[in-house]
DSSP file (Angstrom, degrees, kcal/mol; ACC not computed):
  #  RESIDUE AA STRUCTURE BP1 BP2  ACC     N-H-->O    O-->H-N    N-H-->O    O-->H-N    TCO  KAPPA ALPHA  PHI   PSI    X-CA   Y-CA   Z-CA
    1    1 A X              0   0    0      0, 0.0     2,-0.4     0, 0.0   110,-0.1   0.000 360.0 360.0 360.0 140.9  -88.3  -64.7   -0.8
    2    2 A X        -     0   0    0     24,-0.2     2,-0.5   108,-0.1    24,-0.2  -0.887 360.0-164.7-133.7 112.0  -85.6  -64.3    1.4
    3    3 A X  E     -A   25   0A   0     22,-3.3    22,-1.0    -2,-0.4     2,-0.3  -0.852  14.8-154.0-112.7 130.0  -84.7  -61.1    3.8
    4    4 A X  E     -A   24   0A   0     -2,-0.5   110,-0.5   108,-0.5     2,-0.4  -0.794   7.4-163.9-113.1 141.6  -81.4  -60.9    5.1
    5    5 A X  E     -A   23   0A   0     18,-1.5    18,-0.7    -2,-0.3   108,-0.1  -0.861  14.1-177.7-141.5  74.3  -80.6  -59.0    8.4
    6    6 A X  E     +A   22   0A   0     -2,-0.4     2,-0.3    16,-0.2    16,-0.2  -0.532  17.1 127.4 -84.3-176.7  -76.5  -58.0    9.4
    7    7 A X  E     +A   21   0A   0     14,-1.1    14,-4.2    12,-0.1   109,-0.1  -0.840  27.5 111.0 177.7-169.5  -74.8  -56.5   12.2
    8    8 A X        +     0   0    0      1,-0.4    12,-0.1    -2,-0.3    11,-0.1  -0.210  65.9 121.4 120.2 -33.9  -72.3  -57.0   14.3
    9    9 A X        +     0   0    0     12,-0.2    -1,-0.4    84,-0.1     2,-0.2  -0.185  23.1 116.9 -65.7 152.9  -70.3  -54.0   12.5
   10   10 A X        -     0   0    0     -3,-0.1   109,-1.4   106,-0.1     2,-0.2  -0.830  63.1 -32.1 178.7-136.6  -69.2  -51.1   14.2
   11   11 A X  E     +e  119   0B   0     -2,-0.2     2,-0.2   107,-0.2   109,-0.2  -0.732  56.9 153.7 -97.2 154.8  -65.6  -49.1   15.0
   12   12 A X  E     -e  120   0B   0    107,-0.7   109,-1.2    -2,-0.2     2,-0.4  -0.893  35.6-115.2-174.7 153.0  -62.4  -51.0   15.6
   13   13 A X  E >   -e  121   0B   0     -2,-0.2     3,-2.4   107,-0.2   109,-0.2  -0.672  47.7 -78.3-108.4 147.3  -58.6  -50.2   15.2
   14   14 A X  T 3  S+     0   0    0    107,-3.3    72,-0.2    -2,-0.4    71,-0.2   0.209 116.2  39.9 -50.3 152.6  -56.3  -51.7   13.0
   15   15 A X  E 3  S+ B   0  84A   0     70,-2.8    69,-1.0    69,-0.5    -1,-0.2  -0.247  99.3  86.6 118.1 -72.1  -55.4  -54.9   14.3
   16   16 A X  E <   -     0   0A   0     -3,-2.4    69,-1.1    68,-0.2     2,-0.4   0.244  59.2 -90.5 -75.6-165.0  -58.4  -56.2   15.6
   17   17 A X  E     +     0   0A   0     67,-0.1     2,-0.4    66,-0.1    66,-0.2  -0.936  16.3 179.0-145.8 153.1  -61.6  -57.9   15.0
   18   18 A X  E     - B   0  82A   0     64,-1.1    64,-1.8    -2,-0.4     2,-0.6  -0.984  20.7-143.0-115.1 135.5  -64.9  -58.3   14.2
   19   19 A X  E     - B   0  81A   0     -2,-0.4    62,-0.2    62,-0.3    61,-0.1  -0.797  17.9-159.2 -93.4  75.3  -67.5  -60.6   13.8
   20   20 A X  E     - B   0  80A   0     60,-1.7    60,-3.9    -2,-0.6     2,-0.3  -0.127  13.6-155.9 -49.1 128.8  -69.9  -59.9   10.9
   21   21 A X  E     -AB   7  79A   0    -14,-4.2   -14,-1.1    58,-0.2     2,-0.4  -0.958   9.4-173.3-108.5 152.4  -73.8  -61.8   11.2
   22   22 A X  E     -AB   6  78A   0     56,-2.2    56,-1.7    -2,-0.3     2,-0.5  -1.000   6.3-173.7-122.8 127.1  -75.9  -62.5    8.6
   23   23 A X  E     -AB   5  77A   0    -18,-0.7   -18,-1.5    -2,-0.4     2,-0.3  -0.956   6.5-160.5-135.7 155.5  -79.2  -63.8    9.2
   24   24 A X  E     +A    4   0A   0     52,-3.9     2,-0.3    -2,-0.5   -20,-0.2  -0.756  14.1 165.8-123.7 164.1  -81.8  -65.0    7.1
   25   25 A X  E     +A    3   0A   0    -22,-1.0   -22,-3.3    -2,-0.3     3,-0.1  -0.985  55.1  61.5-168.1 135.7  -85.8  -65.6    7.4
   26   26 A X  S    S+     0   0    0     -2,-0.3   -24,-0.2     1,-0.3     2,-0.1  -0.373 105.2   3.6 140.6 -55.2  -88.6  -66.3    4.4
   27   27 A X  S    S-     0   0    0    -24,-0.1     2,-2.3     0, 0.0    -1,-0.3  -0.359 104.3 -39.1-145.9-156.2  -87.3  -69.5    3.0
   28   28 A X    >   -     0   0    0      1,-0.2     3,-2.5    -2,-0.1     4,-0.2  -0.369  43.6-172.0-113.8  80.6  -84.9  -72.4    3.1
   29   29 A X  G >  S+     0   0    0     -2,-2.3     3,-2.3     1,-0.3    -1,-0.2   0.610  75.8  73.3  -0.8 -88.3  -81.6  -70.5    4.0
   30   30 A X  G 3  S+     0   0    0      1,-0.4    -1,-0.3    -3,-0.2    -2,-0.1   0.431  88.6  48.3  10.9 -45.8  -80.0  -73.8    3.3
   31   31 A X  G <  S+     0   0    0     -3,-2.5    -1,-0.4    21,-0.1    22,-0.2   0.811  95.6  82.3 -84.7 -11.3  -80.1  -74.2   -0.1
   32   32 A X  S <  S-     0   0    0     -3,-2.3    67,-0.2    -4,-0.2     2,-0.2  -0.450  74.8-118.3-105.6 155.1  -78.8  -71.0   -1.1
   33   33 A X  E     -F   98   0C   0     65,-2.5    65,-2.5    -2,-0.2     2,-0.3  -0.615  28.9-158.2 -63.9 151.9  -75.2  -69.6   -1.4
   34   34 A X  E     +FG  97  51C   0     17,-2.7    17,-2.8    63,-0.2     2,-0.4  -0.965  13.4 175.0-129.5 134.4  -74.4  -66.7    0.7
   35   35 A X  E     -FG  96  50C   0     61,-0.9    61,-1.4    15,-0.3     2,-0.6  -0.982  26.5-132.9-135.8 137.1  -71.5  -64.0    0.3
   36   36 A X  E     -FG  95  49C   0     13,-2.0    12,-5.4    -2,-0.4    13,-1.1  -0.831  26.2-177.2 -96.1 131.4  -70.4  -61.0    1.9
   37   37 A X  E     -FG  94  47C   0     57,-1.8    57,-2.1    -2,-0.6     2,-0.3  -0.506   7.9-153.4-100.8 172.9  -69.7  -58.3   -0.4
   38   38 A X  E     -FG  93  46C   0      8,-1.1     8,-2.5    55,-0.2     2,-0.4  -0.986   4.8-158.7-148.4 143.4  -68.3  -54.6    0.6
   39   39 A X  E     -F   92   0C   0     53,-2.2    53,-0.7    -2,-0.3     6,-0.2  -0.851   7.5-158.6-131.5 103.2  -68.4  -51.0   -0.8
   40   40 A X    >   -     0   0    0     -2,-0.4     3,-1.1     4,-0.3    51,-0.1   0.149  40.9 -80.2  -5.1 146.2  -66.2  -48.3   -0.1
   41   41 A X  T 3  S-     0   0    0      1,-0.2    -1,-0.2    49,-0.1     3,-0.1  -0.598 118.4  -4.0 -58.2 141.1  -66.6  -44.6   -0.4
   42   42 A X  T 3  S+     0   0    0      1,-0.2     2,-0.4    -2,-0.1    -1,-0.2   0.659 111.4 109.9  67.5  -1.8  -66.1  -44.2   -4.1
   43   43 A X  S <  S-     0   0    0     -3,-1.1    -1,-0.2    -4,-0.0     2,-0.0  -0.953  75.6-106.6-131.2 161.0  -65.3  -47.4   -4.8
   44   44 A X        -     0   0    0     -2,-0.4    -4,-0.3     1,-0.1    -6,-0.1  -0.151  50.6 -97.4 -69.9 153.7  -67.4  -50.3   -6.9
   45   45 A X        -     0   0    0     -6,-0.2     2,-0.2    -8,-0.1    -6,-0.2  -0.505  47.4-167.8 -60.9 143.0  -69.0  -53.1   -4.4
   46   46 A X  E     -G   38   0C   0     -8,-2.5    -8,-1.1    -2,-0.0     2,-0.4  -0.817  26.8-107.4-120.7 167.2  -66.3  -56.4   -4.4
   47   47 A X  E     -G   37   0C   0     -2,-0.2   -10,-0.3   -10,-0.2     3,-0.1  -0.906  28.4-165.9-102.1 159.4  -67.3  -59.9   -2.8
   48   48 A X  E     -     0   0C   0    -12,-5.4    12,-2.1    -2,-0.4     2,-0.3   0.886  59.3 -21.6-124.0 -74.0  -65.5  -60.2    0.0
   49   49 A X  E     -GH  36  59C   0    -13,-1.1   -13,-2.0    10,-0.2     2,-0.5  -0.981  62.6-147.4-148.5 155.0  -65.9  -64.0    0.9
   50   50 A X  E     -GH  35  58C   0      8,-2.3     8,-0.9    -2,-0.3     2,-0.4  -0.943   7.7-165.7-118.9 132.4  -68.7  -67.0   -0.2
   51   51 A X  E     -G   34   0C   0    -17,-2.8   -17,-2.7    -2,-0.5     2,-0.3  -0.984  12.7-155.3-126.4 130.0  -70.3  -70.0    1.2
   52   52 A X    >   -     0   0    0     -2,-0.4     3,-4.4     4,-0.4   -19,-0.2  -0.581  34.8 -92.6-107.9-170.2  -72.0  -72.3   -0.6
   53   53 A X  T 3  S+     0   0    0      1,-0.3    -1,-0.1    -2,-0.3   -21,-0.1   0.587 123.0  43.8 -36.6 -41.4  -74.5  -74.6    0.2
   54   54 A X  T 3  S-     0   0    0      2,-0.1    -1,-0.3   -23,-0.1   -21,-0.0   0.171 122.5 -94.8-102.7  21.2  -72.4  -77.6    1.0
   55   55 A X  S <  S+     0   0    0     -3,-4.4     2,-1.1     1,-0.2    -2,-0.2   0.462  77.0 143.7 103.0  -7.2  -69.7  -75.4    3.1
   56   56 A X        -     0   0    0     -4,-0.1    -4,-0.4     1,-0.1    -1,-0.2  -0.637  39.4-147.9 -98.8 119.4  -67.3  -74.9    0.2
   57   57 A X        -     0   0    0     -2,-1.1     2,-0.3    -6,-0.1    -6,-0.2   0.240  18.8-167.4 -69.1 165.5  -65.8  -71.4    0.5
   58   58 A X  E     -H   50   0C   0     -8,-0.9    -8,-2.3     2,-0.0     2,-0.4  -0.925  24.0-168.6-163.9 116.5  -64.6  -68.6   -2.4
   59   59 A X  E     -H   49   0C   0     -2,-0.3   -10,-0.2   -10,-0.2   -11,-0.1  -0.842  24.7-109.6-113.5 148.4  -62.3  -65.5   -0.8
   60   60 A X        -     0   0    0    -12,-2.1     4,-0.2    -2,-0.4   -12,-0.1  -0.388  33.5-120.0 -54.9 169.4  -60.9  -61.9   -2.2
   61   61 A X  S    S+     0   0    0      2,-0.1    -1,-0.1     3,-0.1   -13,-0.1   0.538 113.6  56.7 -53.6 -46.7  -57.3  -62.1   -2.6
   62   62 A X  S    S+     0   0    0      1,-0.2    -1,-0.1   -14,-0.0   -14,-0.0   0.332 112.1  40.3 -64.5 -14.2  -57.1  -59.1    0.0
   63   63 A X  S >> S+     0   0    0    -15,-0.2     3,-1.8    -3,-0.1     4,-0.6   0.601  81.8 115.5-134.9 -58.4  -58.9  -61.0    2.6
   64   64 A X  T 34 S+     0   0    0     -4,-0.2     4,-0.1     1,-0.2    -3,-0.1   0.196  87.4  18.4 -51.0 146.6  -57.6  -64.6    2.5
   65   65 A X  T 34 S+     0   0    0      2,-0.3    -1,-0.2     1,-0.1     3,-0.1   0.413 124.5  64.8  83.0  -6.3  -55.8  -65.6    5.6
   66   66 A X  T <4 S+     0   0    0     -3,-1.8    17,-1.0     1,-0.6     2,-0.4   0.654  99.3  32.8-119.5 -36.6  -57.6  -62.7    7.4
   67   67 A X  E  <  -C   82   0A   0     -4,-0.6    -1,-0.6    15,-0.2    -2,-0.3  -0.927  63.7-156.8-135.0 148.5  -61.5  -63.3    7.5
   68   68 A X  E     -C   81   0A   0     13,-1.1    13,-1.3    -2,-0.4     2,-0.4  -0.828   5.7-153.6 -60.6 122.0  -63.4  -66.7    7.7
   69   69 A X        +     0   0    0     -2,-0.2     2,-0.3    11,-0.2    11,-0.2  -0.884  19.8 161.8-124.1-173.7  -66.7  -67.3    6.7
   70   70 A X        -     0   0    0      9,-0.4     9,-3.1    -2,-0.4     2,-0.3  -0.850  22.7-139.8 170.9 142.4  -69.1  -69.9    7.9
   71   71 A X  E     -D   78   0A   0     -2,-0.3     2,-0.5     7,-0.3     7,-0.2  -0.861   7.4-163.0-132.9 149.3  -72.5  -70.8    8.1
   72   72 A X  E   > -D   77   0A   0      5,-2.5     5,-1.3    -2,-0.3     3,-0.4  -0.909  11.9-175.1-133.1  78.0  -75.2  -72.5   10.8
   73   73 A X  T > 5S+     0   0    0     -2,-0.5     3,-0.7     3,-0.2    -1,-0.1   0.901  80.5  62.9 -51.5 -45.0  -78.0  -73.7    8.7
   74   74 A X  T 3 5S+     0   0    0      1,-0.2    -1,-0.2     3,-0.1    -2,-0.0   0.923 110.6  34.8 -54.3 -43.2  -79.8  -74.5   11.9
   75   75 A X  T 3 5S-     0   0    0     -3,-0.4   -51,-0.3     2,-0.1    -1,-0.2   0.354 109.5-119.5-104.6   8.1  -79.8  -71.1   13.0
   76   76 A X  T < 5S+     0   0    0     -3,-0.7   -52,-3.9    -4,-0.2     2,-0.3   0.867  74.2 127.0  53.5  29.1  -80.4  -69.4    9.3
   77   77 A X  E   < -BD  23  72A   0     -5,-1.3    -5,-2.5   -54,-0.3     2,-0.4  -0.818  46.8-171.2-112.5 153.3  -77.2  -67.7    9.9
   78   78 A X  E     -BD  22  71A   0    -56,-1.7   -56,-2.2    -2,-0.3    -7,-0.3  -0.992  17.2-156.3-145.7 158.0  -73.9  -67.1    8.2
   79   79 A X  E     -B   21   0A   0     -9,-3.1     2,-0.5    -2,-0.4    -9,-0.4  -0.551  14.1-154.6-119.6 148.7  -71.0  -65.4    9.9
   80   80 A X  E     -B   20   0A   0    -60,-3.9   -60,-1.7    -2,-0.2     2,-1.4  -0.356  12.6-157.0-148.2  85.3  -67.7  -63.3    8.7
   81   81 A X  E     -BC  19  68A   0    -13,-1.3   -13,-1.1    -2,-0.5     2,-0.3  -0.630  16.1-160.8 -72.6  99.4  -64.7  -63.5   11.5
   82   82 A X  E     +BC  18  67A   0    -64,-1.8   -64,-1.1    -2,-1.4     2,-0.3  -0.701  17.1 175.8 -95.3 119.6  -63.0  -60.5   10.3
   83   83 A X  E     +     0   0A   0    -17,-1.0   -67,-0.2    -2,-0.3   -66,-0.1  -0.958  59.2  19.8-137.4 146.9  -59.0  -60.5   11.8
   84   84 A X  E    S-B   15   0A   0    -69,-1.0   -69,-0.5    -2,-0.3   -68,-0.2   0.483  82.3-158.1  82.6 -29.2  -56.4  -58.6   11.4
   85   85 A X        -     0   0    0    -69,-1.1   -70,-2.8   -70,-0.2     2,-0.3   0.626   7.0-161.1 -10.7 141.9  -58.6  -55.6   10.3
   86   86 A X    >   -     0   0    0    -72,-0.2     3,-0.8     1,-0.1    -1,-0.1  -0.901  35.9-109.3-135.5 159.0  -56.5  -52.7    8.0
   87   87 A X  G >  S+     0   0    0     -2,-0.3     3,-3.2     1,-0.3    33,-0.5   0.802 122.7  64.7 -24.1 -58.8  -57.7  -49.2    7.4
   88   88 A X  G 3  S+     0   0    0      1,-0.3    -1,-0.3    -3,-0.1   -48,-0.1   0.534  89.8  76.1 -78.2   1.5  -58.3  -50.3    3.6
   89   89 A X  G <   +     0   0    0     -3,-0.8    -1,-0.3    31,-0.0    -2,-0.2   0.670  68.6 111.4 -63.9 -33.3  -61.1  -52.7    5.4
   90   90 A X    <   +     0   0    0     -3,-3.2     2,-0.2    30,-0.2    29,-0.2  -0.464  41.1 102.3 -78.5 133.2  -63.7  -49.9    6.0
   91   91 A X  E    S- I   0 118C   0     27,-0.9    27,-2.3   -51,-0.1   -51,-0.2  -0.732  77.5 -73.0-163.2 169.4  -66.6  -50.1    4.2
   92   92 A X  E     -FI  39 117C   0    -53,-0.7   -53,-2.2    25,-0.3     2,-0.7  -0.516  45.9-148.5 -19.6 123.7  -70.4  -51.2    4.3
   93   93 A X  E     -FI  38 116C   0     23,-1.9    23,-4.2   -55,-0.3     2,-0.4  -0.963  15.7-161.0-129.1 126.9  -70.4  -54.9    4.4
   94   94 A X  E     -F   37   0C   0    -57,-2.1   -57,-1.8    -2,-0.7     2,-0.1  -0.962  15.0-130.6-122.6 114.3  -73.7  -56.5    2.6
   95   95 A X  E     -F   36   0C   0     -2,-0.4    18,-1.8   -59,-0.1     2,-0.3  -0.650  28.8-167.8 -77.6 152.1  -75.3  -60.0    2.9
   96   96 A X  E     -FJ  35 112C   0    -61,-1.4   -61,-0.9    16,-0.2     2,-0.5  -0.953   6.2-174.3-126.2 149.6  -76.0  -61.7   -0.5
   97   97 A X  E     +FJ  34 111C   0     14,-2.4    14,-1.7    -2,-0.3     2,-0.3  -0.957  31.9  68.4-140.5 160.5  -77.9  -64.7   -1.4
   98   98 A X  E    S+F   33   0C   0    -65,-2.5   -65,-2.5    -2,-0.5     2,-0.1  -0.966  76.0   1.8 161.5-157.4  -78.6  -66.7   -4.3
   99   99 A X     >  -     0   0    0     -2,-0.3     4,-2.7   -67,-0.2     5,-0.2  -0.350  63.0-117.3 -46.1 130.6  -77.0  -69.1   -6.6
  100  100 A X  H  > S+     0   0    0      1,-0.2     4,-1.9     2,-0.1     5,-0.4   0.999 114.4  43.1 -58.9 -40.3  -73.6  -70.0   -6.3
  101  101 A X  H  >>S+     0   0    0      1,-0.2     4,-1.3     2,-0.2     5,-0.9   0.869 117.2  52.7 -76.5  -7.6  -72.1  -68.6   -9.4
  102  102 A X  I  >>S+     0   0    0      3,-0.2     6,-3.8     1,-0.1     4,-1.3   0.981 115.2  38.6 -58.2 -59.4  -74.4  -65.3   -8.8
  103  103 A X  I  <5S+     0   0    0     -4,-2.7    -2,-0.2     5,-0.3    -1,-0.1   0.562 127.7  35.1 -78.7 -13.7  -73.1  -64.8   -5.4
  104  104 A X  I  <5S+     0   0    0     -4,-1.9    -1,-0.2    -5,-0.2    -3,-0.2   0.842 133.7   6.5-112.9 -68.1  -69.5  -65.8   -6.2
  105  105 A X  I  <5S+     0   0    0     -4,-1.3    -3,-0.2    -5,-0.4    -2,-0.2   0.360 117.8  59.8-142.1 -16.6  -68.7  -64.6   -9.9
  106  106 A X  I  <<S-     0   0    0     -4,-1.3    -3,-0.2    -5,-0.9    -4,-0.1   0.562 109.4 -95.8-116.7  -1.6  -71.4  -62.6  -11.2
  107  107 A X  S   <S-     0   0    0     -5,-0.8    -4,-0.2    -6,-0.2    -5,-0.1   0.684  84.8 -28.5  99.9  10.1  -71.7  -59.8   -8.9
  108  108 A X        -     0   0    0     -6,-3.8    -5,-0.3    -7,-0.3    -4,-0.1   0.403  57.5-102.8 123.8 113.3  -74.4  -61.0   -6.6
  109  109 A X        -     0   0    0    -10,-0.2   -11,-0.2     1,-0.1   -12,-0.1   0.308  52.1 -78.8 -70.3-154.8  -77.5  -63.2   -6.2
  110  110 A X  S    S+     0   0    0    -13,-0.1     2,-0.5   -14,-0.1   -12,-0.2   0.617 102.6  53.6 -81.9   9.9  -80.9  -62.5   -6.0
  111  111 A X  E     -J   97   0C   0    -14,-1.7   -14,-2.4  -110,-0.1     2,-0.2  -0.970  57.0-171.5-135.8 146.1  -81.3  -61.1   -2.3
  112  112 A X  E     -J   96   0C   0     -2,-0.5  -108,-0.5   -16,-0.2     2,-0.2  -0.924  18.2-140.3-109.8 141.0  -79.6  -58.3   -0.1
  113  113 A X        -     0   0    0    -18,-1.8  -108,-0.2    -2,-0.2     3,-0.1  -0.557  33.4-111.9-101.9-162.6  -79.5  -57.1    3.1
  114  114 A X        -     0   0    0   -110,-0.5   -20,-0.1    -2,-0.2  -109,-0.1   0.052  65.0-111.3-101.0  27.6  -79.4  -53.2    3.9
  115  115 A X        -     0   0    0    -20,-0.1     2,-0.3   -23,-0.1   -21,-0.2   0.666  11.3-125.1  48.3 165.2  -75.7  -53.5    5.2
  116  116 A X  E     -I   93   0C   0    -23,-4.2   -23,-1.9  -109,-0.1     2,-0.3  -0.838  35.1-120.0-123.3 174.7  -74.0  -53.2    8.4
  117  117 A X  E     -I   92   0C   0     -2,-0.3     2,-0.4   -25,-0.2   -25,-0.3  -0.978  17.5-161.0-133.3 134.8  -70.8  -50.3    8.5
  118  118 A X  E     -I   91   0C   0    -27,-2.3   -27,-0.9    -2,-0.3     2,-0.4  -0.883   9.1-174.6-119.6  91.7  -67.2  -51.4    9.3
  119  119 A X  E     -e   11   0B   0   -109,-1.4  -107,-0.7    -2,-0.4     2,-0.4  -0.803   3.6-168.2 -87.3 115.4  -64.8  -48.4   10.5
  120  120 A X  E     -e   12   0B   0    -33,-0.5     2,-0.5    -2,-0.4  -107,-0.2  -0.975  13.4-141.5 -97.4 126.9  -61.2  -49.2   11.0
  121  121 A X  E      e   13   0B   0   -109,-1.2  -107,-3.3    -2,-0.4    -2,-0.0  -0.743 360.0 360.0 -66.6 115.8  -59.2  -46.8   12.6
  122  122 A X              0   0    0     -2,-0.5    -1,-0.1  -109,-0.2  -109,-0.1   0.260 360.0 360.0  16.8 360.0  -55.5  -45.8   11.8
């Protein structure tokens, strides 16, 4: 088992930045793939950016060039340096863990956290 813990979210105006955490506790972070996904009002959850297990990364289209993700196995954390931040940015932002091709391609491995909320302003 694995329980996953963000924050870091909160208000910010277009332009700026944020720094999403994810942290994890139960098991052996390590091994797993990690992604942050996001959900909109009204809109389906997307993945937002991936890391797997050996550091190699998987981004939206919408995102790339804009957000970083990165992981500290030592500290059971993985991080999402959010830049640039647009309006179309706000949503709930959800850690996932699992498998890569869960957390990547399939809509999401086997663990969630209970999201952190990212408002950009106009």
């Amino acid at each position: 088992q694995v329980q996953l813990v963000e924050s870091g979210g909160g208000l910010v105006q277009a332009g700026g930045s944020l720094k999403l955490s994810c942290t994890a506790s139960g098991s052996t972070f390590s091994v797993y793939a990690v992604g942050w996904y996001r959900q909109a009002p009204g809109r389906q959850r997307e993945l937002v950016a991936g890391v797997g297990s050996t550091g190699s990364t998987k981004y939206a289209d919408s995102v790339k060039g804009r957000f970083t993700i990165s992981r500290d196995n030592a500290k059971n954390s993985v991080y999402l340096q959010m830049n640039n931040l647009k309006s179309e940015d706000t949503a709930v932002y959800y850690c996932n863990a699992g498998r890569w091709p869960a957390v990547t391609a399939l809509g999401g491995g086997d663990y969630w956290g209970k999201g952190t909320l990212v408002t950009v302003s106009p």
